[in-house]
N, C-alpha and C positions, 0 to 999 in steps of 0.2 A: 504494500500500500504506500501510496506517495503522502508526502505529511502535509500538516497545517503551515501554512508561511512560506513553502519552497514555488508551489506552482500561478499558475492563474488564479483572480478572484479571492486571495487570501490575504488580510493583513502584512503589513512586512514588522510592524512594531514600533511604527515610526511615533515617538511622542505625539499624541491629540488625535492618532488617526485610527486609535482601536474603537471597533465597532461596541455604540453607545455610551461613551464617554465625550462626553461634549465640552469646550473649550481648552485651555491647557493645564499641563499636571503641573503639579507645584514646584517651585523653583522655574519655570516656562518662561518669555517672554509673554509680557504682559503690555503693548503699548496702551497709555493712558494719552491723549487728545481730546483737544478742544473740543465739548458737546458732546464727545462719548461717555462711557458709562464710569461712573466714582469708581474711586479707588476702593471704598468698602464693598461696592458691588463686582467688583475686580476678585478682592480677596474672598468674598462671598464664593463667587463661583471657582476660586480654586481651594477652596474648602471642598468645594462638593466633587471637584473631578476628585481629588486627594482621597476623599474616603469612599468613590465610587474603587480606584485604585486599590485602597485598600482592602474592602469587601470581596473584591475578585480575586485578588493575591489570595485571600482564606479560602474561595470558592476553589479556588487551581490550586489549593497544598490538599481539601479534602479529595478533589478528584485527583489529583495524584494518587492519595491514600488508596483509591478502591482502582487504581488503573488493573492491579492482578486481578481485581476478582471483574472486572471487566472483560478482561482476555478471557475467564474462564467459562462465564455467562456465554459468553458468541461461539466459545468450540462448542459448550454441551449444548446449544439451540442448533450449531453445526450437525453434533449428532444424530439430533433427534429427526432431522429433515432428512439427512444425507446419509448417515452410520458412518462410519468407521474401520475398518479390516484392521486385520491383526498382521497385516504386508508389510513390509519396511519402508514401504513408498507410503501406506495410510499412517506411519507413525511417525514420517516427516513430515506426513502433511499437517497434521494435529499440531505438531510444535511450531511446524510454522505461522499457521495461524493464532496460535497464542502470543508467541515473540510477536509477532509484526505489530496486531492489534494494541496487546500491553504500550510499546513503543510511539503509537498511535495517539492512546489514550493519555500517556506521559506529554507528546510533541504539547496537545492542548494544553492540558494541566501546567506547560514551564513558558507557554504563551502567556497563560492567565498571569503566571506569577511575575514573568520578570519581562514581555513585551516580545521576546527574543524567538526566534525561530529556531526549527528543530536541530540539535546536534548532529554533526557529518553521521556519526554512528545511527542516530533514528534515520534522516534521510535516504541516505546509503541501504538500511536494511530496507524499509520501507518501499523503496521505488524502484525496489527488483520485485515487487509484486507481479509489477504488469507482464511481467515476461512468463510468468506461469503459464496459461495460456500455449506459449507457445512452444514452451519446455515441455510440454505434457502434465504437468504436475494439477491444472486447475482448468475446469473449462473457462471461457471468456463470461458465461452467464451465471457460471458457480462465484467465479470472484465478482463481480458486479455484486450478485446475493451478497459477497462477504463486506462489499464497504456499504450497502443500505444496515448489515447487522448490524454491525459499529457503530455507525451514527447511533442507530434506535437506541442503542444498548450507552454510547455515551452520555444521550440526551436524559436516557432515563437516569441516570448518576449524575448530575447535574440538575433536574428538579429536586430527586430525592434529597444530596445534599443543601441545595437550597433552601428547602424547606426545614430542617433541621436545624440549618443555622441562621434560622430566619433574614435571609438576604432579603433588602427591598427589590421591586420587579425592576428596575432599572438594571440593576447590577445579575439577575437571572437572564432577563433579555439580552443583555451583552456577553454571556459566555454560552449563550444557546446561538448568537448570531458567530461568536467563534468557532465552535461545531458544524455549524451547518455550512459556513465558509470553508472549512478545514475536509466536511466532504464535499462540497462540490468540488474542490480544488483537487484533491485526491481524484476525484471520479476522470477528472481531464488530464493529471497525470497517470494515470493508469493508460487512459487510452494512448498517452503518447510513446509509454514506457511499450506498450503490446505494439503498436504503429510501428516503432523502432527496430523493434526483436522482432516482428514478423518480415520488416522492409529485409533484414539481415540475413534471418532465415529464407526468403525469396535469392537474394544475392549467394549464399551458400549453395541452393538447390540450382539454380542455373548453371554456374561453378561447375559443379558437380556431371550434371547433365552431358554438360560442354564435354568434362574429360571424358564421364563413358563415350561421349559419340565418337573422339576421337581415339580411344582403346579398340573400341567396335572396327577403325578404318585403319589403323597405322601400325605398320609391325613394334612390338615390344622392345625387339635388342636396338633395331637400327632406326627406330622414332620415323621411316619412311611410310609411304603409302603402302597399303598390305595390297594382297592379291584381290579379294573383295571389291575395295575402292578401285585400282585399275584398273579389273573387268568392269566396273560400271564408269567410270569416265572412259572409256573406248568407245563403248557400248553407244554414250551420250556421243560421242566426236563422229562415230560413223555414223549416226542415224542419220536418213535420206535428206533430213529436213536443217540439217544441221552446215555449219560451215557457209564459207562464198563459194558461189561457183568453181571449179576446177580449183578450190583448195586441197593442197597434198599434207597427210600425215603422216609420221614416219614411228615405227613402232620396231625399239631395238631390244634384241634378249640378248642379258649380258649374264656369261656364267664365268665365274673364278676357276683358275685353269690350277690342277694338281691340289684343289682343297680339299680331298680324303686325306693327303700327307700331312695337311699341318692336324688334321684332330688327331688323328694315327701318331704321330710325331711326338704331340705336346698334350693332346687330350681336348675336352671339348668346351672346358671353359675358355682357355686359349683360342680354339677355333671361335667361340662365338667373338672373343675379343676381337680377332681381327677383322672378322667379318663385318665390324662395327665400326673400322675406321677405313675396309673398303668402301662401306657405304656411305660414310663422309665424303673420302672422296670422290666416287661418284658424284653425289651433288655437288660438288662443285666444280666437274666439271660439263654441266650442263647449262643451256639457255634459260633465261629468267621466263616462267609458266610453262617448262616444262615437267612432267610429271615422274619422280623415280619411284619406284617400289618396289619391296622383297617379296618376290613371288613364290619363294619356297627353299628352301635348305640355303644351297650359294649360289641360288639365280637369279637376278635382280630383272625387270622389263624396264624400259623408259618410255612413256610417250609423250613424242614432238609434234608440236600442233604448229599449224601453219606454216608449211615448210616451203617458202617463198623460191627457192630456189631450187626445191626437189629432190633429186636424188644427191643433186653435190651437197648442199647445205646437209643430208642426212650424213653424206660421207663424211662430212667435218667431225661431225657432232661424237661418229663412230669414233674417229680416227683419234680426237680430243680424251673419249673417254678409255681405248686402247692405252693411249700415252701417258695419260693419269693414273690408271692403275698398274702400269707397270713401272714397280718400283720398289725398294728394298721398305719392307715391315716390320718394324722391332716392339713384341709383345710379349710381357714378360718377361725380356730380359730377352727373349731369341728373336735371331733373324732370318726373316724369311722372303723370299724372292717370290712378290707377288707379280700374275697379269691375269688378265682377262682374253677372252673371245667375245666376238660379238655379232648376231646376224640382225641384219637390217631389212624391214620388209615394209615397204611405201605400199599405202591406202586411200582412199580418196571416201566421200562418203555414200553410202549403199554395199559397201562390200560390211564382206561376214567378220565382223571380231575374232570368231575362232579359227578361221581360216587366216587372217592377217598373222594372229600367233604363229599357227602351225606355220609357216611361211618362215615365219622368224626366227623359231626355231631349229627349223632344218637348215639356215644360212649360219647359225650357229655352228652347229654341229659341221657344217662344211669348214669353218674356220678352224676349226679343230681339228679336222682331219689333213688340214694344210700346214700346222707346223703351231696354232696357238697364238696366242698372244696380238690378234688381229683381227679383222673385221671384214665380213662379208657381204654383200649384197643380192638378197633374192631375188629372181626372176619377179617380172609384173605378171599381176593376174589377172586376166583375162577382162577386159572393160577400166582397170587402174591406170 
């Protein structure tokens, strides 16, 4: 619960400005002017704020006095609406409601006495209320119930002692207008406190969301596009509708040449390690939107989009990424003479995605079977 004095519509304690005390407390500025009112009518009326002052100070040290048995009143009406489990979770909630409340009931009762607003420690506990709600701990319409109880349950501690200590209505009026300030003021920090912690928990859950989508698309070890995501932006590049006119794409499969040796070698933490700063640099040696991905064990696809220049601009692109992975890797302490193969197969859009693979594939495999560490170009398919 948010306290009396910290939010909207609550007194701040400022000298003359507590609700029902009219003019100023003693020791005040007092101007006296020409045609205004005497000096004994002066001191008259700071007689009366003085012992309205005083009255309420005895009003807020009794409701101090019963602030426990305030807290206790609001769990056991809590009870009897709601019950209570014997859970760890129903036996913090119990405490919690008693602390916050007591705390509640104190913030008014040291209004009454000294003008002053709640202590960091009431505030503080108090204005982590609102977040219940969204911690799971309280619904939004269970806590709402729990600041109309409080009030009820203040208000009635505040006649009862009133009456007891025969306060005049002046001085009852003004700490029944402190209560009812102190919940209205609670009720819109509350709402701000749930606003806050729900805005929060919206901003987590998107977060959140964000990274599965991208666990869902991107290989784990080398943070690339997975096979998933490549088969569907291809899918998206060659569809009939897609692309400018006589746009060429160029779809390379690059597979790491002798990597059964380094897991054989060194083992497969090692293997995945290096495979991880082949796939570095791959990306960097690619065009800006072009797309890499680890298509499976150590084969990685690339797809180049808009290939202005066609088969030569693909040949570069090979040839770039040939020359970049052939090169000495030192993981874990060992070194190992990395290269690649690579077959190249140009698409245009209306051809088959699976067919463009298989195309690329077996240009692959032709560069393999030519000596390694170089790049091949598929035959066109028929209408490409």
């Amino acid at each position: 619960m948010t306290t009396p004095g910290i939010d909207d519509g609550m007194p701040d304690g400022t000298p003359g400005e507590f609700p029902g005390a009219a003019g100023p407390r003693p020791g005040g500025p007092a101007a006296i002017v020409p045609g205004g009112p005497s000096a004994q009518t002066v001191n008259d009326r700071s007689g009366a704020a003085g012992a309205l002052d005083h009255d309420l100070a005895e009003l807020g040290r009794a409701l101090g006095r019963r602030s426990a048995g305030v807290a206790v009143s609001i769990v056991d009406r809590w009870e009897r609406r709601h019950g209570f489990g014997g859970t760890e979770h129903d036996l913090a909630l119990r405490e919690e409601i008693r602390e916050t409340t007591e705390l509640a009931t104190n913030a008014v009762a040291r209004y009454l006495i000294t003008r002053q607003s709640p202590t960091q420690e009431q505030a503080g506990a108090m204005s982590r209320s609102g977040r219940a709600p969204v911690e799971d701990r309280l619904s939004l319409s269970g806590l709402t119930r729990l600041y109309l109880f409080w009030r009820d349950a203040t208000t009635d501690a505040v006649h009862e002692e009133a009456i007891r200590l025969e306060s005049p209505r002046a001085v009852t009026d003004a700490a029944l207008e402190v209560v009812r300030a102190g919940a209205d003021s609670a009720m819109v920090g509350m709402a701000k406190q749930f606003d806050a912690a729900y805005a929060q928990l919206r901003s987590q859950l998107a977060d959140e969301q964000d990274h599965l989508a991208h666990l869902a698309h991107h290989d784990p070890l080398t943070g690339l596009a997975n096979r998933a995501l490549l088969l569907e932006e291809l899918r998206d590049a060659l569809a009939p509708a897609s692309g400018r006119p006589g746009s060429v794409l160029g779809v390379l499969f690059v597979d790491v040449d002798r990597f059964k040796a380094v897991n054989d070698r060194a083992g497969h933490q090692i293997g995945d390690a290096f495979l991880s700063v082949v796939a570095d640099r791959l990306r960097h040696a690619l065009r800006p939107g072009d797309t890499a991905s680890r298509f499976g064990g150590d084969e990685f696809v690339v797809l180049c989009r808009d290939l202005a220049g066609g088969e030569v601009e693909a040949s570069t692109v090979a040839a770039r990424i040939v020359s970049t992975l052939s090169v000495q890797v030192v993981v874990g302490g060992i070194r190992f003479a990395a290269s690649a193969s690579v077959g190249v197969a140009l698409a245009v859009p209306g051809d088959d995605p699976e067919a463009v693979l298989s195309r690329a594939d077996e240009a692959m495999y032709r560069a393999k079977r030519l000596g390694r560490g170089r790049y091949e170009i598929a035959p066109r398919s028929r209408g490409s």
